[in-house]
N, C-alpha and C positions, 0 to 999 in steps of 0.2 A: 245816186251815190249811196254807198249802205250807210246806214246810223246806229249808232249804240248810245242807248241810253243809258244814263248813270243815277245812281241814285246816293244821297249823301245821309245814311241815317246816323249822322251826329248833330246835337245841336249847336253844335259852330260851327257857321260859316268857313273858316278861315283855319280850323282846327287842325287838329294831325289826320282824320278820316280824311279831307278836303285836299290836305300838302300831296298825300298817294292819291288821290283821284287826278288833282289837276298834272299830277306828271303825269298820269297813263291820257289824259285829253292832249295833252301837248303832242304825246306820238300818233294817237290814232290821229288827229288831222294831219300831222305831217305824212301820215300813211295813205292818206284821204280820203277818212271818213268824217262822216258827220258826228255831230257828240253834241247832245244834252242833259248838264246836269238837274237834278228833279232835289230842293234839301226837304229832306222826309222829318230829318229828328227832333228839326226843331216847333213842328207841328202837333193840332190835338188830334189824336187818332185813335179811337176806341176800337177792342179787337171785337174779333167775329163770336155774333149770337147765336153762330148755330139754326138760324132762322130759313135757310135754304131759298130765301123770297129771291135771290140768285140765277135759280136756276128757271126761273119762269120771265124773270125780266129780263135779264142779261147782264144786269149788274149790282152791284151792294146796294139794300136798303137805305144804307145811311152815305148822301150824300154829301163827298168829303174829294180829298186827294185821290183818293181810292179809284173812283170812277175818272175823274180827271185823267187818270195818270193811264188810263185802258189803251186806251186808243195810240196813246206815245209807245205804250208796248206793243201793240200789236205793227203799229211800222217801224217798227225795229227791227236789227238783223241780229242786235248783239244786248245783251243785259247785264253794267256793272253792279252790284250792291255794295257798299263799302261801309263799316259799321263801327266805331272804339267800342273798346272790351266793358262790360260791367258785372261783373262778379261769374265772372268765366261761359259770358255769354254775351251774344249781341245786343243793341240798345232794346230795351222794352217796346217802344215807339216804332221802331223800325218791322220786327216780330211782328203787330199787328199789323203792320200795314203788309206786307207781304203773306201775311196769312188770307188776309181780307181778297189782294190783289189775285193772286192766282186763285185762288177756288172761284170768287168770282167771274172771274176769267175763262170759265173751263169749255164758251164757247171760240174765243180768241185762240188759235192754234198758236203753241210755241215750238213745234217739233223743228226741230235741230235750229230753232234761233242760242247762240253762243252765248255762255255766260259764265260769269266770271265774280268771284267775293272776295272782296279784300277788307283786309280786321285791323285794328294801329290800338296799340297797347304800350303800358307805361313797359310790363314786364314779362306779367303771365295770362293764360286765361286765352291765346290767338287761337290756338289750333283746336279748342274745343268751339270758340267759336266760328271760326272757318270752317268747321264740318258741319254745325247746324245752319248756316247761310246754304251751302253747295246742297244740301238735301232738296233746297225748294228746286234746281237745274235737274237735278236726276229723276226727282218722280216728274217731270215734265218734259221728257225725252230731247232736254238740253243740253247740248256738250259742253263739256268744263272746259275753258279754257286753264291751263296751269303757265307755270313761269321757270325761273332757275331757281326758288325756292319756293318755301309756301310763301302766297301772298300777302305779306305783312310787311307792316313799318312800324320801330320804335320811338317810344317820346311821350315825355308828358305832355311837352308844349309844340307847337308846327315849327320854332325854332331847332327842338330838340330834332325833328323830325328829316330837317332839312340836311343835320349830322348823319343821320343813318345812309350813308352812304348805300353799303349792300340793298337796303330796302327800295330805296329809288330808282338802283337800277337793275330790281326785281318787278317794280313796279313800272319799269318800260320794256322790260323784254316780255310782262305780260301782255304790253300793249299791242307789243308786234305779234305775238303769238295770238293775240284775239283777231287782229285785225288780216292773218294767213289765214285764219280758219276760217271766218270768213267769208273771204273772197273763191276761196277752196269749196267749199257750200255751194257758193251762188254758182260759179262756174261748172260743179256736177249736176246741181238741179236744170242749168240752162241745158247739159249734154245729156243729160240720161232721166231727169227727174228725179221726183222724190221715191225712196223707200217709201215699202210697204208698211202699213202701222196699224198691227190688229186692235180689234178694241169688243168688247161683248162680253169678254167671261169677267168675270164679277164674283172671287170666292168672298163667303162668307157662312158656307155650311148651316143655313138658316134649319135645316133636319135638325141639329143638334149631333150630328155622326161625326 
């Protein structure tokens, strides 16, 4: 059964990040995938030192979510991130861990696992942050799932959030749009395999030219 893993980088439980995550859970199973939520925000999670001890182990120095959370990516077919705004950007908390998560990761293939970031804001601030979430799917030759709009919901509170009509049910026809892609994936990789995916050039002009 494919699974998509979610991640909730707010720290409430039960918040407006949480009200759009558990609509889009409700569809992918009724779709029939599997889904687990992972809550990120409300955890301590120092970002990356820079320290590359990574790339000789296999995974982050510091012992935390980070490593935990590897292996739930790597059997995965699909990856939510889901984040409220904080001064026009995603949660602090969330940022490291996803910085942490994928560099460390860089022996963990995610090439063409579906992914998808959804942002819940009082007002402002969604779509700058919705471009910085979607950057970590693209330099990781992960395809964006999109929706009928950008994937947000409004609301101070998961009360308010449950009003946003349009958001709700932006945040279920992403669900079905993740969970087409998908199965659309698995069934070319079953018929044809995977694309080719070069990998060796490395610019960085170290001549100084």
């Amino acid at each position: 059964m494919p699974k998509v893993l979610l991640l909730n980088g707010s720290p409430h439980k039960n918040g407006c990040t949480a009200t759009a995550l558990q609509e889009m859970i409700r569809v992918l199973n009724d779709e029939g995938l599997e889904t687990e939520l992972l809550e990120v925000g409300g955890r301590s999670i120092r970002g990356c030192i820079a320290c590359n001890k990574c790339r000789e182990s296999g995974q982050c120095v510091f012992r935390d979510m980070v490593n935990e959370t590897a292996p739930k990516l790597a059997a995965a077919d699909g990856l939510v991130v889901g984040s409220p705004v904080y001064y026009g950007s995603p949660n602090g908390t969330l940022i490291s861990f996803l910085d942490r998560l994928f560099y460390s990761t860089s022996k963990i293939s995610k090439h063409l696992k579906v992914g998808a970031a959804v942002v819940s804001c009082r007002r402002g601030g969604n779509t700058a942050s919705f471009d910085v979430l979607n950057k970590y799917f693209t330099i990781s030759s992960m395809p964006v799932a999109s929706s009928s709009y950008w994937n947000q919901v409004h609301g101070f509170t998961a009360d308010d959030v449950k009003k946003d009509l349009e958001g709700l049910q932006t945040m279920r026809n992403l669900a079905r749009n993740m969970a087409f892609m998908i199965r659309a994936i698995a069934a070319e990789k079953e018929r044809s395999g995977m694309p080719e995916r070069e990998t060796g050039a490395f610019t960085s002009f170290p001549d100084g030219k």
